[in-house]
N, C-alpha and C positions, 0 to 999 in steps of 0.2 A: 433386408432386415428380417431376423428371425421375427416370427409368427408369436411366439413366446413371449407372451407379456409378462413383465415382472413387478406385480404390483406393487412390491416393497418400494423397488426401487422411484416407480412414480408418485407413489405417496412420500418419497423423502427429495423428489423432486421439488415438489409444491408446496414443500413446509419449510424445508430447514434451514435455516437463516434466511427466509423469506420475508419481506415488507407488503407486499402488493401484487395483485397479478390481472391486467388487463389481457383478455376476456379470460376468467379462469373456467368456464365453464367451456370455451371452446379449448383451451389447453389442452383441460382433462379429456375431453374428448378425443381428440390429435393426438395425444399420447394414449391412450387406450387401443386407439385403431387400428397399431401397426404401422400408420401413415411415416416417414422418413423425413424428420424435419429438419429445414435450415435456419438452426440456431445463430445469430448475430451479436460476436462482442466485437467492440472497438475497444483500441486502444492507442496514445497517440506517443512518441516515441522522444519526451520532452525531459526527460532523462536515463541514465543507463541503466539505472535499478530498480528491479521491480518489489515492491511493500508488501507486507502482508496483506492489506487492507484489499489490493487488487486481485494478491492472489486468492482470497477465498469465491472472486466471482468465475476462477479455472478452476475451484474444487465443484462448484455451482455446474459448470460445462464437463467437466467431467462425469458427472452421474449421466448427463445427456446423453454422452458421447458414451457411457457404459450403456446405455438404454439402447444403442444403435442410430443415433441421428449424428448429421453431420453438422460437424460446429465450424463455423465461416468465421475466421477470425483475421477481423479489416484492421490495417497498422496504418492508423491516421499520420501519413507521410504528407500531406498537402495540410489537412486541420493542425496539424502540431503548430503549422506557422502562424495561425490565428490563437488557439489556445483556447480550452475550453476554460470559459469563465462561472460555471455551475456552482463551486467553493471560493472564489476567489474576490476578495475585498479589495482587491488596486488593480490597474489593468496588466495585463500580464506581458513579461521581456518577447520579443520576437526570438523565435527558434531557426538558426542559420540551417537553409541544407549541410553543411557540413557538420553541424552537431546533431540533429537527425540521423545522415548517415551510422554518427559513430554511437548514438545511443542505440542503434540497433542492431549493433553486432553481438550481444548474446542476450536478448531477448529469446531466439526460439530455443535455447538452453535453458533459460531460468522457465520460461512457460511449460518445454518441455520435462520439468521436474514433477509436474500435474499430470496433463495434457499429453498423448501420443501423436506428436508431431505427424507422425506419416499417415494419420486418415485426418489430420485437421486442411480444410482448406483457406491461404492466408493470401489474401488480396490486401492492394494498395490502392489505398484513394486517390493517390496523385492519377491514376488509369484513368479515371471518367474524371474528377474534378478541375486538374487541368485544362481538359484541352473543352470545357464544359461554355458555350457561346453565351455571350454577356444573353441576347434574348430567355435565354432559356433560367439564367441566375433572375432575371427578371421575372419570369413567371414563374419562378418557384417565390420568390419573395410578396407577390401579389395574395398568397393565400395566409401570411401572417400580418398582425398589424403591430408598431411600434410600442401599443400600450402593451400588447402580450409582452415585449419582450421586457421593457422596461418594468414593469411590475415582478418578476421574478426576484423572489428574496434580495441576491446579492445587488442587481442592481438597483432595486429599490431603495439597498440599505447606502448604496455610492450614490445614487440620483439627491438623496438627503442628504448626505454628507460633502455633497457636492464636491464629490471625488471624482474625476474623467471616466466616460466609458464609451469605448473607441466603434466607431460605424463597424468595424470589421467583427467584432465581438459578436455585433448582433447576426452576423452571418453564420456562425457556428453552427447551431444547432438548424439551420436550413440544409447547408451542407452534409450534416450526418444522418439526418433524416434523409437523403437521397442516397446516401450507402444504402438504406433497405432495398432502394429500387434496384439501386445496379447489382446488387447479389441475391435479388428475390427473398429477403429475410422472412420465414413461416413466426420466428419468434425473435426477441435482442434483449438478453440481460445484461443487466448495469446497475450501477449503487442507488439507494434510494433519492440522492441528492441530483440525480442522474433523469430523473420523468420526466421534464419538458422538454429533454431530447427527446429520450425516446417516443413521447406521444410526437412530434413533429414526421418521424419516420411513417408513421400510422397514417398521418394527415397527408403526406407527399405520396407515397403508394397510391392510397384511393386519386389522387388526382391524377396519377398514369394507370389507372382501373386494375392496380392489384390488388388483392383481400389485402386489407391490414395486417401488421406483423401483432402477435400476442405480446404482450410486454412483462417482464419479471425482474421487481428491485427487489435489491437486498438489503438487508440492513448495513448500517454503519458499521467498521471494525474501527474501534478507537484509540487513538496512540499515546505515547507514552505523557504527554504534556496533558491528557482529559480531553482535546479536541479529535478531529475528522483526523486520519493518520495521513497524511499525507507528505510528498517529496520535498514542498514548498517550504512546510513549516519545520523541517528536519526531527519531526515525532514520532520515527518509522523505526520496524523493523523489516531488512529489505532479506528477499529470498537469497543471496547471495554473500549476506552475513556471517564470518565464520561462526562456528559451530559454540563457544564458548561465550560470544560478544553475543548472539542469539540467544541464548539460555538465560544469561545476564538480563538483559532488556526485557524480556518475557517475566522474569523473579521481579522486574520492577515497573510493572500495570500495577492498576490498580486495583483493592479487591472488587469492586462492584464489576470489573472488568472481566473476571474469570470465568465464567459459564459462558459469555457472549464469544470468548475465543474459545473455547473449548468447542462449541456449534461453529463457529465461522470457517475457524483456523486448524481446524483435525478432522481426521476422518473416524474418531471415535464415536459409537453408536448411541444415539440420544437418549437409548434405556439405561446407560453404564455414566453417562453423563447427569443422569436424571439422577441416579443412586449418589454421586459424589456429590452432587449438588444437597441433599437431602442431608450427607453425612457431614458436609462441613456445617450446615445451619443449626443442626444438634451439636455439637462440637462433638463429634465423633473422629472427624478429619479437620485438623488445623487449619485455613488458608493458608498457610505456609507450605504444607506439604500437597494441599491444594494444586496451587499454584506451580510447585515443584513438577507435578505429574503434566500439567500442563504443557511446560517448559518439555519434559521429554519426548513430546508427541509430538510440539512442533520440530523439536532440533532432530528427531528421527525423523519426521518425512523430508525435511531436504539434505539430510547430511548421512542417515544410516542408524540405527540403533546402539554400534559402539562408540561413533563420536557426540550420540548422545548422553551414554554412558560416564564418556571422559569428562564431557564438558559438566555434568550432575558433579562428579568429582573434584572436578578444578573448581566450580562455583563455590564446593562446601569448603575446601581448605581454604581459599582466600578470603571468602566475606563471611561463614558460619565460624569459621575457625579460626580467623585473622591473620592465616598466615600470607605472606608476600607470594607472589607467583615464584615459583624457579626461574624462568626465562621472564623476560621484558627489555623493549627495546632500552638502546641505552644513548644519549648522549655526551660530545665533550665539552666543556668549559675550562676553561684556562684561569677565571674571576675566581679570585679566593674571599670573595665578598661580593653581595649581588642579590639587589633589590627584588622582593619576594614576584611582582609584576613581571619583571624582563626575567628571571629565571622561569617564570612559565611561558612566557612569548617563546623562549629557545626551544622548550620541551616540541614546541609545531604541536600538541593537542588542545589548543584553544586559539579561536580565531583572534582572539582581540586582549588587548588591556580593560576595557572597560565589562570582556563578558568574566575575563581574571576576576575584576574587583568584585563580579555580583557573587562569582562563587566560593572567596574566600570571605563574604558578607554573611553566604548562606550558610560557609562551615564545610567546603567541602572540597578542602585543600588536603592535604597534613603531606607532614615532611617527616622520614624515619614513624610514621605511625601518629604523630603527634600532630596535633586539627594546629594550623594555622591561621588564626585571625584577625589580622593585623596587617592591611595591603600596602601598608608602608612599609613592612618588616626589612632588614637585612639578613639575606641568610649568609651563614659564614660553609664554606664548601671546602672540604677535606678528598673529598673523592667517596661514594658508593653509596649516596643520599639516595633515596628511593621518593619519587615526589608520587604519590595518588590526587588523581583528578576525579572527582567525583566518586563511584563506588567501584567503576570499571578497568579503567587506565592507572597503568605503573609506570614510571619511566626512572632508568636510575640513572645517576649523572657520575660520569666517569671524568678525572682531573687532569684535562690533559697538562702534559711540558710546556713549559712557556722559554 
């Protein structure tokens, strides 16, 4: 590790989109000294896409990994089967080895869009957790007690609601708490909803006499619904997004939402962030073009600054401008009459009739442009109906031969 300390960079270590930092005083130390730390994120491989939300804790590891420390990043292959229940309100579906296998097939692509793959080191927990001797799950479980786990938010809020929550659940965070042991973690960043893991990793070290790991949360990145972004609640915008459905979904957060991604989700400088923040609360800069500059920073760091470009383009002609895309996929139908419900079921962009009904309730249907309101409707179909679902999706319906 170069000698060269780079104070900037450790002071945007310790701040920027920071929540909390156990011990920060020994942190800043550790990072001052040249010392070559072993940074700890988990992640568990419970489905194939990774969110923004996750990825601003690889923009987090990245300053690290620009500072010269080595970042250890564990792919919960054994805990995905249990499920971290840290956000989660009902006990969570078991994850088959085979859907683990397949949601980690381009994991180190989407993480490698941050992160340089070839100095990160990436262990699997199934290594030590497997083959890990019921004595030894025993005396790791002897150093927590049932109230700790059950008072934690969520299950506290299921304990009262008298919602199930499964013996294995409570293993979780015992389990990940001994990933520090098995890769020696010096430090483990994770979301702020994320602490009584990571303190457990703190609590299981000292019981096999390693120093503590230093702990550092983040803040929340919030999805598009107002909640926690995550995969579960389908609130995401995921790293693998095309570039256009990405831009789209970023123009639709919310304003109070825009400087919180502008820190989490860019690697724009918090002085240039600070000014635009200033210039929209003057109304000097609109939230609209706010927002706009937002969108380009995120859709340029995973896609390139031209498919940023296009996609600032295509955003203004379809939804500033009203006009229809050029291209959109197209379906056939044969029905020259055809209830406004099962013409969306066909279009395949909405799961359900009943999620149809709420958004032609809400007004955010239209057919040739014109809002449809009425879920009983019939439409009468000629051929080249263009149906918009929501603000995003176009699909036009092509008449086939009968």
């Amino acid at each position: 590790m170069e000698n060269t300390i780079n104070q900037a960079l450790i002071d945007q270590i310790l701040s920027r989109g920071v929540e909390e930092i156990f011990e920060v005083k020994n942190l800043k130390e550790n990072l001052t000294s040249g010392k070559k730390l072993r940074v700890k994120h988990g992640i568990d491989p419970t489905g194939d896409k990774i969110h923004l939300g996750r990825a601003s804790q690889y923009l987090k590891l990245k300053d690290f990994q620009d500072a010269g420390h080595q970042i250890v990043l564990i792919i919960g292959d054994f805990t995905a089967r249990i499920g971290d229940a840290s956000d989660k309100d009902t006990m969570r579906k078991a994850v088959s080895n085979e859907e683990i296998k397949e949601n980690l097939k381009t994991y180190a692509e989407q993480i490698g869009k941050i992160l340089d793959m070839s100095k990160v080191e990436v262990r699997y927990n199934s290594e030590w957790l497997e083959r890990m001797p019921q004595a030894e799950i025993i005396k790791l479980c002897q150093n927590f007690t049932a109230q700790q786990m059950i008072q934690r938010r969520n299950f506290k809020e299921r304990w009262e609601a008298g919602k199930p929550i499964g013996l294995h659940e409570l293993l979780y965070p015992i389990f990940q708490g001994y990933d520090s042991v098995a890769v020696g973690a010096d430090v483990e960043i994770g979301g702020s909803d994320q602490l009584f893991n990571l303190q457990a990793g703190r609590t299981i070290q000292q019981l096999y006499r390693q120093k503590p790991q230093d702990i550092m949360t983040l803040k929340m990145v919030w999805g598009l619904d107002g909640r926690k972004m995550s995969t579960s609640w389908g609130n995401v915008i995921n790293m693998l997004d095309e570039a256009q459905d990405m831009f789209g979904k970023v123009m639709s957060i919310r304003d109070e939402y825009v400087f919180d991604y502008f820190e989490m989700c860019t690697r724009l400088p918090l002085l240039e962030i600070s000014s635009l923040r200033q210039n929209t609360e003057n109304g000097t800069l609109s939230w609209r073009d706010a927002k706009a500059r937002l969108a380009r920073e995120i859709v340029a760091l995973y896609h390139g600054s031209n498919a940023s470009t296009q996609a600032e383009e295509y955003f203004n002609r379809v939804f500033r401008d009203k006009e229809a895309p050029e291209e959109m996929p197209e379906i056939s139908i044969d029905q020259k009459k055809i209830n406004v419900l099962d013409l969306l079921m066909k279009t395949g962009g909405i799961p359900s009739k009943q999620e149809a009904k709420r958004l032609i309730l809400q007004k955010g249907i239209k057919i040739n442009n014109v809002t449809v309101d009425d879920w009983k409707a019939e439409i009468e179909l000629s051929g080249g109906e263009v149906v918009q679902i929501g603000k995003r999706k176009f699909i036009k319906i092509k008449q086939s031969a009968q």
